[in-house]
ZADO-1210 file (C-alpha; in nm, 4 decimals, padded with zeros to 6 digits):
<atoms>
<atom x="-16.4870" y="12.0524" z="-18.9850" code="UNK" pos="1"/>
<atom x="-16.4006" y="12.1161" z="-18.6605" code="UNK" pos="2"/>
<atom x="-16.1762" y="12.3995" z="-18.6659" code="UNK" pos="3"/>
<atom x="-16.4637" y="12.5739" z="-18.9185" code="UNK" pos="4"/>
<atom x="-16.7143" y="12.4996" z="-18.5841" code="UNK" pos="5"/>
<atom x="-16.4571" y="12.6453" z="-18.3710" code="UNK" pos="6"/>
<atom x="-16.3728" y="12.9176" z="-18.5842" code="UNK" pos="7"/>
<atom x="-16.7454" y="13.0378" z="-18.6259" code="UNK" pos="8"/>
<atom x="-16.7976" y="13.0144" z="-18.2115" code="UNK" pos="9"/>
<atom x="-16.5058" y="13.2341" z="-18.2116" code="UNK" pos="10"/>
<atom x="-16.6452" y="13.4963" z="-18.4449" code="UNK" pos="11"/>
<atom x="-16.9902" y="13.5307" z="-18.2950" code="UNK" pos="12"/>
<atom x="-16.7818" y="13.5455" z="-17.9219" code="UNK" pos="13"/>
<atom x="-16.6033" y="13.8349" z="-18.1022" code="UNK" pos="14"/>
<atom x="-16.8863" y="13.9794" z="-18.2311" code="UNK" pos="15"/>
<atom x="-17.0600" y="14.0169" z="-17.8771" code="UNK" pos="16"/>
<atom x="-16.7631" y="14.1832" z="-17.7533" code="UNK" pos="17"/>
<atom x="-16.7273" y="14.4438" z="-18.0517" code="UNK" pos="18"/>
<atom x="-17.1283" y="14.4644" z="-17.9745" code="UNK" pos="19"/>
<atom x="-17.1249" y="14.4752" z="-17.5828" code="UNK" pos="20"/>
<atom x="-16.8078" y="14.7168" z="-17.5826" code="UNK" pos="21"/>
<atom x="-16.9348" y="14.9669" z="-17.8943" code="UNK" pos="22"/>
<atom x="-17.3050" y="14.9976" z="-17.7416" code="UNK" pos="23"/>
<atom x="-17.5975" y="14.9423" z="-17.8503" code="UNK" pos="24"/>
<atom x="-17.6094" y="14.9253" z="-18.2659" code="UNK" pos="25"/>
<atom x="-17.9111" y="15.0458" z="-18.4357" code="UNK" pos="26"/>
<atom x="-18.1010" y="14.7671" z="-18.5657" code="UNK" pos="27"/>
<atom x="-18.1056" y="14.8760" z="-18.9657" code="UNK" pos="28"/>
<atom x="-17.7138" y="14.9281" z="-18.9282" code="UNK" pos="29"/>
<atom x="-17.7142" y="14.5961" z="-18.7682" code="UNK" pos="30"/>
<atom x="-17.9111" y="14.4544" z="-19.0158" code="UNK" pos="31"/>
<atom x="-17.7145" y="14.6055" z="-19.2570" code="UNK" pos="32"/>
<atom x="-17.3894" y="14.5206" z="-19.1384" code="UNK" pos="33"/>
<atom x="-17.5071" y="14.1016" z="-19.0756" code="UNK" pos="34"/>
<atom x="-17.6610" y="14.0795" z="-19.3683" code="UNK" pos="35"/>
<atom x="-17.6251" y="14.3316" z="-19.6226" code="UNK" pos="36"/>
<atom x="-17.8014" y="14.7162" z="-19.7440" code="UNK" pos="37"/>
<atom x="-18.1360" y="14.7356" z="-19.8731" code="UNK" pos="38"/>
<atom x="-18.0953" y="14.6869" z="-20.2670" code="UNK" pos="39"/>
<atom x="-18.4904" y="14.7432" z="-20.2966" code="UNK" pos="40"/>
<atom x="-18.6348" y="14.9766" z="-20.0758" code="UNK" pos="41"/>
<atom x="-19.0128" y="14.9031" z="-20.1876" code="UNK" pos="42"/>
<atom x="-19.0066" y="14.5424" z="-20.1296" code="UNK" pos="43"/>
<atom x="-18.6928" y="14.5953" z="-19.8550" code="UNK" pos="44"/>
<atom x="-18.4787" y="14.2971" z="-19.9873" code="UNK" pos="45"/>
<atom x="-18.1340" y="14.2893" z="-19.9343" code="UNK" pos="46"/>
<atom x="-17.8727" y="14.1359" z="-20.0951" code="UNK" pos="47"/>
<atom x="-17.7849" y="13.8161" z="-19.9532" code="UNK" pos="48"/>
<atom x="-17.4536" y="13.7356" z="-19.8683" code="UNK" pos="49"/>
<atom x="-17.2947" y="14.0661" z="-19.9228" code="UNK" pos="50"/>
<atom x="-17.3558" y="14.1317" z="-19.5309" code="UNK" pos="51"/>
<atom x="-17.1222" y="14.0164" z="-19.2927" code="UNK" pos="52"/>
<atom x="-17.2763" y="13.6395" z="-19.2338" code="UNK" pos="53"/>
<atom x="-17.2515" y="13.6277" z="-19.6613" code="UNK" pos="54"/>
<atom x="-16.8800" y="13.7015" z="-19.6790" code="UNK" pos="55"/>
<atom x="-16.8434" y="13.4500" z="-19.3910" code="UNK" pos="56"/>
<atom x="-17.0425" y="13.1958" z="-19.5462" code="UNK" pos="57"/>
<atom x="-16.8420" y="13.2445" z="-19.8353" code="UNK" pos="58"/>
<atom x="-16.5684" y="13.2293" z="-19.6626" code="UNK" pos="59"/>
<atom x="-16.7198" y="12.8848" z="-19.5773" code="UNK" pos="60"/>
<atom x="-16.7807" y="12.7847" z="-19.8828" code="UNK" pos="61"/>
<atom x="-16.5004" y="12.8378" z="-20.0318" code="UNK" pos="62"/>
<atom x="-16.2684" y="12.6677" z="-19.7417" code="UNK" pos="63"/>
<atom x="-16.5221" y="12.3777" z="-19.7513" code="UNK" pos="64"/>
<atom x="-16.4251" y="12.3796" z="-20.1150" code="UNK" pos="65"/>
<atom x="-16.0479" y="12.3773" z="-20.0191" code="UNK" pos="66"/>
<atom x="-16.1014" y="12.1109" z="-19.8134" code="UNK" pos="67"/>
<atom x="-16.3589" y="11.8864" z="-20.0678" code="UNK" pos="68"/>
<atom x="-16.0679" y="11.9889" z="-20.2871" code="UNK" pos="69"/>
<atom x="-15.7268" y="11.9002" z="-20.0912" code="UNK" pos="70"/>
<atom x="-15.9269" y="11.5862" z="-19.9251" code="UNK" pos="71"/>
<atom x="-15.9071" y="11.4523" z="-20.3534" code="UNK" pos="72"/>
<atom x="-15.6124" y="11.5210" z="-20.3496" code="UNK" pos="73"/>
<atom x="-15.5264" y="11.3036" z="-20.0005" code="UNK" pos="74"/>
<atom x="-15.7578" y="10.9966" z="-20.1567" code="UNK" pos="75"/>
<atom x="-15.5757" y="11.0470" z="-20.5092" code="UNK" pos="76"/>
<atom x="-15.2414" y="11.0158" z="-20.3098" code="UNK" pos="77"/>
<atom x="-15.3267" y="10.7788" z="-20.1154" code="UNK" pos="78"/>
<atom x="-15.4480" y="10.5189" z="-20.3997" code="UNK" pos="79"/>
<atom x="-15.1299" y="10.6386" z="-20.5829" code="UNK" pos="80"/>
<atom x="-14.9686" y="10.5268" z="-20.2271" code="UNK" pos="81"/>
<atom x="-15.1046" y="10.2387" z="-20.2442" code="UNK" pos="82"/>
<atom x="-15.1234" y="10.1056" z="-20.6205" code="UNK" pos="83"/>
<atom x="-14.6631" y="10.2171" z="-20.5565" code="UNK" pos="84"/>
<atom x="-14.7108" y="09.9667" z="-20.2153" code="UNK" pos="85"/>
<atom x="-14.9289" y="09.7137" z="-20.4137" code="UNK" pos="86"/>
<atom x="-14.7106" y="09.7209" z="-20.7381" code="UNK" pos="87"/>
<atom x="-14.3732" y="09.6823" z="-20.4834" code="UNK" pos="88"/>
<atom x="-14.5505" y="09.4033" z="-20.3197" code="UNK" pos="89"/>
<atom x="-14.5903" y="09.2507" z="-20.6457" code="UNK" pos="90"/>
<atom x="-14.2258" y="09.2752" z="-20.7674" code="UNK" pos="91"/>
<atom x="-14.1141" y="09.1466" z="-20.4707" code="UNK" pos="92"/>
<atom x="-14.3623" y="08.8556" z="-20.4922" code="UNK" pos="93"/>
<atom x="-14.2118" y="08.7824" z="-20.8421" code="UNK" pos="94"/>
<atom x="-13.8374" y="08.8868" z="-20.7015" code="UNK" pos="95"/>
<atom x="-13.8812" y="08.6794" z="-20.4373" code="UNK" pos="96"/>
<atom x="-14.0337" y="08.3508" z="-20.6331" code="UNK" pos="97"/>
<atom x="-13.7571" y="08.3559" z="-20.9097" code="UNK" pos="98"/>
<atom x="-13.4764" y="08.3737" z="-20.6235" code="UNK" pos="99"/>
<atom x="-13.6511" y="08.0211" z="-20.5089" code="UNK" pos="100"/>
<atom x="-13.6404" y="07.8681" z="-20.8377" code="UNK" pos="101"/>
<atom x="-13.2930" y="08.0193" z="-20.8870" code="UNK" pos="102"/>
<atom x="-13.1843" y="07.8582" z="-20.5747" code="UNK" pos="103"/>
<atom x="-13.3738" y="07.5218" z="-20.5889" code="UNK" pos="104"/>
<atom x="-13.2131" y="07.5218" z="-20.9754" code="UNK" pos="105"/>
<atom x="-12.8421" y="07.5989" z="-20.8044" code="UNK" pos="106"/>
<atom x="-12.8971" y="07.3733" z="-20.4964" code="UNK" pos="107"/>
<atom x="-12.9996" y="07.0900" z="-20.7460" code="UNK" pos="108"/>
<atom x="-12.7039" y="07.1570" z="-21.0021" code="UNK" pos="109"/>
<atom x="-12.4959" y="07.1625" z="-20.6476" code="UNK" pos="110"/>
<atom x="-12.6436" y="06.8254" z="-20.4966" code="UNK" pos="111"/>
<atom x="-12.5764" y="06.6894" z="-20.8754" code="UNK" pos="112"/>
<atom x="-12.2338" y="06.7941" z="-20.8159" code="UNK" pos="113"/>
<atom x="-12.2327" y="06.6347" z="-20.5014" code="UNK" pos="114"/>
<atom x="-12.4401" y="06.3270" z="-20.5859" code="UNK" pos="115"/>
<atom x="-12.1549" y="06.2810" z="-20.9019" code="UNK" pos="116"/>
<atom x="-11.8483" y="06.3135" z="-20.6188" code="UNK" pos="117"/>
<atom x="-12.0227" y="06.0822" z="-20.3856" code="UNK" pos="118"/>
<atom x="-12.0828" y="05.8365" z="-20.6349" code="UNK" pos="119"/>
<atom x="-11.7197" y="05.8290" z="-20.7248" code="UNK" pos="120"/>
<atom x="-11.5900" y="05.8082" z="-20.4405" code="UNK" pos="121"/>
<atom x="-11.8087" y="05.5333" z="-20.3251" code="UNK" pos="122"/>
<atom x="-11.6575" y="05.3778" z="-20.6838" code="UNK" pos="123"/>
<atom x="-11.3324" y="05.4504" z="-20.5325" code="UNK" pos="124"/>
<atom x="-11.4322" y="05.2750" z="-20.1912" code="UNK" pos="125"/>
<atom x="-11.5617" y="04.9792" z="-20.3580" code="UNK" pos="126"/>
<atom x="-11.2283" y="04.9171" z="-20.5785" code="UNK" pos="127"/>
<atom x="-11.0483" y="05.0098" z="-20.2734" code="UNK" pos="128"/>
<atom x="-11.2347" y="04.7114" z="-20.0825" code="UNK" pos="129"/>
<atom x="-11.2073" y="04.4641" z="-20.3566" code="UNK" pos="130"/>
<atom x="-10.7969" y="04.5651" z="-20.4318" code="UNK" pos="131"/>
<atom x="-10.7806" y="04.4647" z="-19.9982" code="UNK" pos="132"/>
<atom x="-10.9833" y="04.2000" z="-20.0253" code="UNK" pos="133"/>
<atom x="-10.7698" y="03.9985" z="-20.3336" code="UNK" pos="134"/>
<atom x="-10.4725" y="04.0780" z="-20.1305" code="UNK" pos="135"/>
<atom x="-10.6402" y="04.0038" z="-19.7879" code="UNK" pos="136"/>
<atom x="-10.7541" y="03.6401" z="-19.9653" code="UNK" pos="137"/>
<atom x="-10.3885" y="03.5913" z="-20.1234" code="UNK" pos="138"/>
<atom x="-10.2205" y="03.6763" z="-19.7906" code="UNK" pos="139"/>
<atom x="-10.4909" y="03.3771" z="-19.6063" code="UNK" pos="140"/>
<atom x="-10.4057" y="03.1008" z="-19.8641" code="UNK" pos="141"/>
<atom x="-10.0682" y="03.1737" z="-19.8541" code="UNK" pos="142"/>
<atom x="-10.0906" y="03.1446" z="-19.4713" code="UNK" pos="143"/>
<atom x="-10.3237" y="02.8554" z="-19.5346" code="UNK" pos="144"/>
<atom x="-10.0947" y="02.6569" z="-19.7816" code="UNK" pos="145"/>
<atom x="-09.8441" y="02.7180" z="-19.4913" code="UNK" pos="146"/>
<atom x="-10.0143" y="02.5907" z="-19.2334" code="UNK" pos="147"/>
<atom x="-10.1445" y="02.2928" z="-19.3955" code="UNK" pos="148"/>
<atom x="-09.7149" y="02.2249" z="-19.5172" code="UNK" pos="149"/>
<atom x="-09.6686" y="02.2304" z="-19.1274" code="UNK" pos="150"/>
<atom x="-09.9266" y="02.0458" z="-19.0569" code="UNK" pos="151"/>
<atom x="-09.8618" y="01.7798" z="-19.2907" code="UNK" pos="152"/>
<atom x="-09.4966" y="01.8418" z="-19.1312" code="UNK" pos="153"/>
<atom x="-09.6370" y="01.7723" z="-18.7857" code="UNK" pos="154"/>
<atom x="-09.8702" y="01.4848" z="-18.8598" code="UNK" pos="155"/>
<atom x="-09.5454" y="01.3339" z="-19.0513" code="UNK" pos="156"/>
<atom x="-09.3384" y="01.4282" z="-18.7188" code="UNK" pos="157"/>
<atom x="-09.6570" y="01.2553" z="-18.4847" code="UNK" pos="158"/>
<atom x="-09.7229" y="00.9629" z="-18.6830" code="UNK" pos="159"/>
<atom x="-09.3301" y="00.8969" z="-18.6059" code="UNK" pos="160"/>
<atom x="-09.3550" y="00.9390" z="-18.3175" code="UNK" pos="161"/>
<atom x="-09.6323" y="00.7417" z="-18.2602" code="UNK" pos="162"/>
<atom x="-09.5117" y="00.4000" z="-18.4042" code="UNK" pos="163"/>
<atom x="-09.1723" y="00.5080" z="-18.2049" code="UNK" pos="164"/>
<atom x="-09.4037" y="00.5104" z="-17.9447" code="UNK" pos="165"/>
<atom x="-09.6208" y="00.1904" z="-18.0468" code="UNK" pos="166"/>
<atom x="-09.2540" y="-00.0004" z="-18.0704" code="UNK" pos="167"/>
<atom x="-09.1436" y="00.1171" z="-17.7196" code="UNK" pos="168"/>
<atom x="-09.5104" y="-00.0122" z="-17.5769" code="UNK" pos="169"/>
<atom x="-09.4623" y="-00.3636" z="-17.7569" code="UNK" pos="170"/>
<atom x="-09.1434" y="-00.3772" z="-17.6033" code="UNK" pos="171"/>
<atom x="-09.2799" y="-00.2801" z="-17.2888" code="UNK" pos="172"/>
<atom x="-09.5535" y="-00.5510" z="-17.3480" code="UNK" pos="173"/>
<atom x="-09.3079" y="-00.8175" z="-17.4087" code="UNK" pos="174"/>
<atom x="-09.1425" y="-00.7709" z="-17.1030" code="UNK" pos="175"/>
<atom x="-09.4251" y="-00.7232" z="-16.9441" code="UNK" pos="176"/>
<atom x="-09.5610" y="-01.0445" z="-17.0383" code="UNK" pos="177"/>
<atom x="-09.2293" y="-01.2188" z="-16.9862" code="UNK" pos="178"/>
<atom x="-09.2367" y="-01.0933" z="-16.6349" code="UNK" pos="179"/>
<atom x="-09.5810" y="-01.1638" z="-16.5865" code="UNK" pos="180"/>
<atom x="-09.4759" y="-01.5347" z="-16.6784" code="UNK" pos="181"/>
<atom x="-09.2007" y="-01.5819" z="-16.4412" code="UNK" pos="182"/>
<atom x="-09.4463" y="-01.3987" z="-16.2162" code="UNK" pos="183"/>
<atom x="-09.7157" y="-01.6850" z="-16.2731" code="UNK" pos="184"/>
<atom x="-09.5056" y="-01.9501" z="-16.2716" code="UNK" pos="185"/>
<atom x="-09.3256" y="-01.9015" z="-15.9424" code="UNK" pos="186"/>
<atom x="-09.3203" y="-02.1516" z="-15.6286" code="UNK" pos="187"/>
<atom x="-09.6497" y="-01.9240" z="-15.4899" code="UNK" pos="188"/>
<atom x="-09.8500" y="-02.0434" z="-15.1399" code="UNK" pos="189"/>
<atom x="-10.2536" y="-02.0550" z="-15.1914" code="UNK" pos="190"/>
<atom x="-10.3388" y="-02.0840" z="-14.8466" code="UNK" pos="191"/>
<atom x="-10.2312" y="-02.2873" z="-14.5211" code="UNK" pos="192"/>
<atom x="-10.4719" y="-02.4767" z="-14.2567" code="UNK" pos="193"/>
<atom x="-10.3968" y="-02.5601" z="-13.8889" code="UNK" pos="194"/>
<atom x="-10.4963" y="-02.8993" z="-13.7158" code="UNK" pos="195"/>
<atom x="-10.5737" y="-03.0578" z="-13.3703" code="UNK" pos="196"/>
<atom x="-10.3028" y="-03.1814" z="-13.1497" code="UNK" pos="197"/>
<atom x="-10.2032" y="-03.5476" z="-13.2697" code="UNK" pos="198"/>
<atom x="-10.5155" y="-03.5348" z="-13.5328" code="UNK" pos="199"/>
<atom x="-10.4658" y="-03.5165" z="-13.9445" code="UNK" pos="200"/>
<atom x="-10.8638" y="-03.4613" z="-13.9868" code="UNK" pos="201"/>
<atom x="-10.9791" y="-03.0705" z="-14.1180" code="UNK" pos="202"/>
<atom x="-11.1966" y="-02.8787" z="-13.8787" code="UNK" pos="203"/>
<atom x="-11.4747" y="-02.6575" z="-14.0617" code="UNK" pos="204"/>
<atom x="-11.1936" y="-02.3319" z="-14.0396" code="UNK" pos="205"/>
<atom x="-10.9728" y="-02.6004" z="-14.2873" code="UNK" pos="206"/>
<atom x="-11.2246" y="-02.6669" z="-14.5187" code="UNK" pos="207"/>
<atom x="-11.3567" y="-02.3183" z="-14.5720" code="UNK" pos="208"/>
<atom x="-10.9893" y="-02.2076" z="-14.6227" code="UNK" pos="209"/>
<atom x="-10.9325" y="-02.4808" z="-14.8999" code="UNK" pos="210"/>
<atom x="-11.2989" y="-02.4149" z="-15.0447" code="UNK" pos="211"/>
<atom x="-11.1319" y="-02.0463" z="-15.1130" code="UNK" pos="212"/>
<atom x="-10.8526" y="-02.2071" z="-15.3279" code="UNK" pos="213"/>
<atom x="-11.0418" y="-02.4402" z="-15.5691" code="UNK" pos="214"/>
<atom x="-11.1369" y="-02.1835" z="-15.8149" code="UNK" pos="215"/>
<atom x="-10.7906" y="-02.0284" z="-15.8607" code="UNK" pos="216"/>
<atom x="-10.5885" y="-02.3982" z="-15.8489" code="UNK" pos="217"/>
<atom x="-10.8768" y="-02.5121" z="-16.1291" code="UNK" pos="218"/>
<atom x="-10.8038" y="-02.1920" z="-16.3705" code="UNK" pos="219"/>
<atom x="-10.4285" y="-02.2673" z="-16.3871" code="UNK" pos="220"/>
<atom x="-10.4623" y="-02.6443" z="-16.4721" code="UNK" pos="221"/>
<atom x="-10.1487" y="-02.7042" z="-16.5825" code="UNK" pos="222"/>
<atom x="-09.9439" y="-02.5869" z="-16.2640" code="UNK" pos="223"/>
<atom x="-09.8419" y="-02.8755" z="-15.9640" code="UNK" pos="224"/>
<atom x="-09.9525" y="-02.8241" z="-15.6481" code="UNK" pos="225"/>
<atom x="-09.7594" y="-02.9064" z="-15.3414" code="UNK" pos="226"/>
<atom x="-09.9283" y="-03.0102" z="-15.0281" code="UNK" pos="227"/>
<atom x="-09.6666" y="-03.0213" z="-14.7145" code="UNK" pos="228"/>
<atom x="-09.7865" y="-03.1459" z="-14.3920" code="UNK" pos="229"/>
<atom x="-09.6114" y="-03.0093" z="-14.0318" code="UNK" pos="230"/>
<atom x="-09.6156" y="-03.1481" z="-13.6898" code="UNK" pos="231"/>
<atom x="-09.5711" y="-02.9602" z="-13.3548" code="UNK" pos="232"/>
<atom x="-09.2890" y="-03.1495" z="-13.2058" code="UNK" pos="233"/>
<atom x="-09.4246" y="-03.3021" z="-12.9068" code="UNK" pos="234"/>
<atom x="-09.3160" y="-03.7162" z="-12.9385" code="UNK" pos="235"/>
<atom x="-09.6201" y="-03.9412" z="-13.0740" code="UNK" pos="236"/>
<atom x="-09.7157" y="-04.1897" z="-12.7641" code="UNK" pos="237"/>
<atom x="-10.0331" y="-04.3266" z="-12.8801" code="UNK" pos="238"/>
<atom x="-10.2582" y="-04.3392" z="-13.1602" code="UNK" pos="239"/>
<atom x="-10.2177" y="-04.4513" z="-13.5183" code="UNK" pos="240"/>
<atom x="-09.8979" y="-04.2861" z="-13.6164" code="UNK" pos="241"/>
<atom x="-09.6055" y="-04.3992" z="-13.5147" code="UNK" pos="242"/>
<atom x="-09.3627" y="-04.0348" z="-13.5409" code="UNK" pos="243"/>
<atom x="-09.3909" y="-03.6760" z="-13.6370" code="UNK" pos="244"/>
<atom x="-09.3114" y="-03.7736" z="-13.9409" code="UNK" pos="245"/>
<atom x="-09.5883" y="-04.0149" z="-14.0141" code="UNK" pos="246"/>
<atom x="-09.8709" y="-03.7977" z="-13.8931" code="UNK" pos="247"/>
<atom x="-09.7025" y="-03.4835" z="-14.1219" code="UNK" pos="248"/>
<atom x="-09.7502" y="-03.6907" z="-14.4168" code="UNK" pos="249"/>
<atom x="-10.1203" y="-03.8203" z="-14.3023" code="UNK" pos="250"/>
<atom x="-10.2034" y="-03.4154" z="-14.2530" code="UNK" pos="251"/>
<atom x="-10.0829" y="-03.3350" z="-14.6421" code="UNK" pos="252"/>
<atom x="-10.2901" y="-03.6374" z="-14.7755" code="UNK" pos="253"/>
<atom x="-10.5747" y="-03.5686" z="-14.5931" code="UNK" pos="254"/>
<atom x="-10.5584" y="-03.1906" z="-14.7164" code="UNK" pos="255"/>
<atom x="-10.4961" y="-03.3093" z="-15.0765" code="UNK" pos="256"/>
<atom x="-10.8016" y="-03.5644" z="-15.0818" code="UNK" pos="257"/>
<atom x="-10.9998" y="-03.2562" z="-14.9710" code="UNK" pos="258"/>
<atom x="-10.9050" y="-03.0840" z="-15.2552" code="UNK" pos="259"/>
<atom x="-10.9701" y="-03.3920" z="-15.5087" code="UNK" pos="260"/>
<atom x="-11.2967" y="-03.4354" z="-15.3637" code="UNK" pos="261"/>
<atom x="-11.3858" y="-03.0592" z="-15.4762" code="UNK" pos="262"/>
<atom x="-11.2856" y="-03.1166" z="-15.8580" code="UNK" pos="263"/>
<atom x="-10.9363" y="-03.0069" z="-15.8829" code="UNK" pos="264"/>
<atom x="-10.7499" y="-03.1991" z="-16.1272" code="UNK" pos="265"/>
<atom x="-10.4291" y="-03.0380" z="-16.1114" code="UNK" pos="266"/>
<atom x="-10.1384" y="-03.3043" z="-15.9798" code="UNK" pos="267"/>
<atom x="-10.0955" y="-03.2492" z="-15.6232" code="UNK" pos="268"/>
<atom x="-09.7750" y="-03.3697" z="-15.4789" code="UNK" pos="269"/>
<atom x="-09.7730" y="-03.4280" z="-15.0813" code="UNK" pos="270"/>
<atom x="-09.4976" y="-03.4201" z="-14.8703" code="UNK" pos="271"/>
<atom x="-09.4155" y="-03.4574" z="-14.4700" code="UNK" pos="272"/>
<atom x="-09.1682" y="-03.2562" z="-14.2916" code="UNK" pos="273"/>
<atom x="-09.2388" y="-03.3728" z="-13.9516" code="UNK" pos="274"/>
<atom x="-09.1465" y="-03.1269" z="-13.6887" code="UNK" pos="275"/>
<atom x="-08.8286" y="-03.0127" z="-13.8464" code="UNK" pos="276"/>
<atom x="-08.9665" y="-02.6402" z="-14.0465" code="UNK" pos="277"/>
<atom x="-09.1745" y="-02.5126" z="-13.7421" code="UNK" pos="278"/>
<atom x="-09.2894" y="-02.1713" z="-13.7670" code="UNK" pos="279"/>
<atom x="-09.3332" y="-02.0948" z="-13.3790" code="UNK" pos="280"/>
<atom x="-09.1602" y="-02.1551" z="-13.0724" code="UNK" pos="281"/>
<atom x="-09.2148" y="-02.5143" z="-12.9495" code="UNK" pos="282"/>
<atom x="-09.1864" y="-02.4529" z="-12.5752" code="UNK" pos="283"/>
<atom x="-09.5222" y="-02.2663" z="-12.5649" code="UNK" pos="284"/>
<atom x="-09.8700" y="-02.3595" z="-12.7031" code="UNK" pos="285"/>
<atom x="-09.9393" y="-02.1220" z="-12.9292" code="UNK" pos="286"/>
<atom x="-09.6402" y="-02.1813" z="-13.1009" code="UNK" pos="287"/>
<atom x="-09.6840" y="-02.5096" z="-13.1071" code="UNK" pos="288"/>
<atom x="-10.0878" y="-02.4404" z="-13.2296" code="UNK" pos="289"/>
<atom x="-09.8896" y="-02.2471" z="-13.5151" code="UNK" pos="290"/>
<atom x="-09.6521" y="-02.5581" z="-13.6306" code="UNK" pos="291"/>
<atom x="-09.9228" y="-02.8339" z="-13.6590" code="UNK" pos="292"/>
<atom x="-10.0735" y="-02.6916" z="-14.0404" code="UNK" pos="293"/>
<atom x="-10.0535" y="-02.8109" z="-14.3414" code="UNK" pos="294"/>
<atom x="-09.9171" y="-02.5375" z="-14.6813" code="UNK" pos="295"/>
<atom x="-10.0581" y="-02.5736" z="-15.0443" code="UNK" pos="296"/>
<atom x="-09.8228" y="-02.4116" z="-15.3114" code="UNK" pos="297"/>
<atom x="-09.8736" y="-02.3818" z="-15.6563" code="UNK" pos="298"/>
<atom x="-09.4920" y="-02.5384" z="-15.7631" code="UNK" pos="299"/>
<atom x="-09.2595" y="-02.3440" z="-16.0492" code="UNK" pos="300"/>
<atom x="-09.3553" y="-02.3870" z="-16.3858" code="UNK" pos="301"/>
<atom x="-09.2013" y="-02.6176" z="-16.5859" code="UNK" pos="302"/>
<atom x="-09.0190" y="-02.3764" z="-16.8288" code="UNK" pos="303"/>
</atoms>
């Protein structure tokens, strides 16, 4: 419609021109020329449309009809257009849809395929296993059966050696206990006391060092004990002994009445050896302190 518009401005510009340039028109050829001669001359009609504006709205017409008539044809084309795009849509729709079910049928035929292959194989696997595992637990009790032979081989071998061993210890005892008894019933000395010069009586150092000696003389009961008394040397002048040798036996019978008087019932043998075993020098006084005492010794077993 717009190139009609612009074709009818461009007529009527053309028209003034052919008017401005030609001159003045006389109106009746004017008249007749836009729209048409006079058909009746009483009544001055003219024929409409046989005049210059009529062939150009003809003209009109009949393009408007051209274009009423190719615009058809651009609707009819396009629905054709698009009942060929809907149709394709369609078929590709339905193309489309039976590819999926043709490739969910193949991948599940496939993953059957699989499924069946994995399945076997884990068949495989699991006779595979148990095959290893019979041999594994044949392989163990064989090494089982021969540990336990060497075992029983070594316990065999230990228990030998253990009685070998026991033997050797009550050997070992034996002499042990033989030594033990020579050991016991040796000449042994229990203790020894000192005394004043020219004196056989025990100070409180004497007693506490016989006191000491009760307990072990009483738990061997059967062993003699010696008592020997000692003198210092210098000569006997006065008093109640007459020698050395009387006052070393007065000093191992007071020492052994001591003892008696605490409970020991062993037999005590006394003896005097005047100054004859000293154990110091006798020209000085503390040797001579030294060699006025009085021993107690358990005597040697009877065998």
């Amino acid at each position: 419609m717009k190139n009609i518009s612009a074709f009818v401005v461009l007529s009527v510009f053309v028209l003034s021109v052919v008017l401005t340039g030609c001159g003045r028109l006389k109106e009746n050829d004017f008249l007749a020329w836009r729209d048409g001669p006079i058909i009746d001359e009483e009544t001055g009609e003219r024929e409409h449309g046989e005049g210059y504006i009529g062939k150009q709205e003809k003209s009109f017409a009949d393009l408007n009809n051209a274009l009423d008539s190719l615009d058809g044809k651009v609707d009819q084309q396009k629905d054709t257009l698009t009942e060929a795009i809907d149709r394709a849509k369609n078929e590709s729709i339905s193309v489309s849809e039976q590819g999926d079910a043709d490739t969910i049928a193949a991948a599940k035929a496939h993953a059957d395929v699989v499924g069946e292959k994995v399945q076997k194989a884990a068949e495989g696997a699991v006779a595979t296993a148990q095959q290893l595992s019979k041999e594994a637990d044949e392989e163990i009790r064989g090494e089982v059966s021969a540990l336990d032979s060497k075992a029983a081989d070594t316990a065999q071998d230990l228990e030998k050696a253990i009685g070998d061993s026991n033997a050797v210890v009550k050997a070992n005892a034996a002499e042990i206990g033989k030594f033990n008894a020579l050991w016991d019933a040796r000449e042994r000395s229990l203790t020894k006391v000192h005394f004043a010069s020219g004196r056989s009586s025990l100070n409180s150092a004497a007693k506490k060092a016989l006191d000491d000696i009760v307990a072990e003389i009483n738990a061997h009961g059967d062993r003699a004990v010696s008592v020997a008394g000692h003198a210092d040397g210098n000569p006997v002048l006065s008093g109640s002994y007459r020698s050395n040798w009387d006052l070393s036996q007065a000093r191992a019978a007071s020492v052994a009445k001591y003892l008696k008087q605490k409970g020991v019932s062993n037999t005590i043998e006394t003896v005097g050896h005047g100054h004859t075993r000293p154990v110091g020098p006798t020209n000085t006084k503390a040797g001579r302190d030294m060699n006025r005492r009085a021993t107690v010794t358990f005597l040697k077993a009877s065998p």
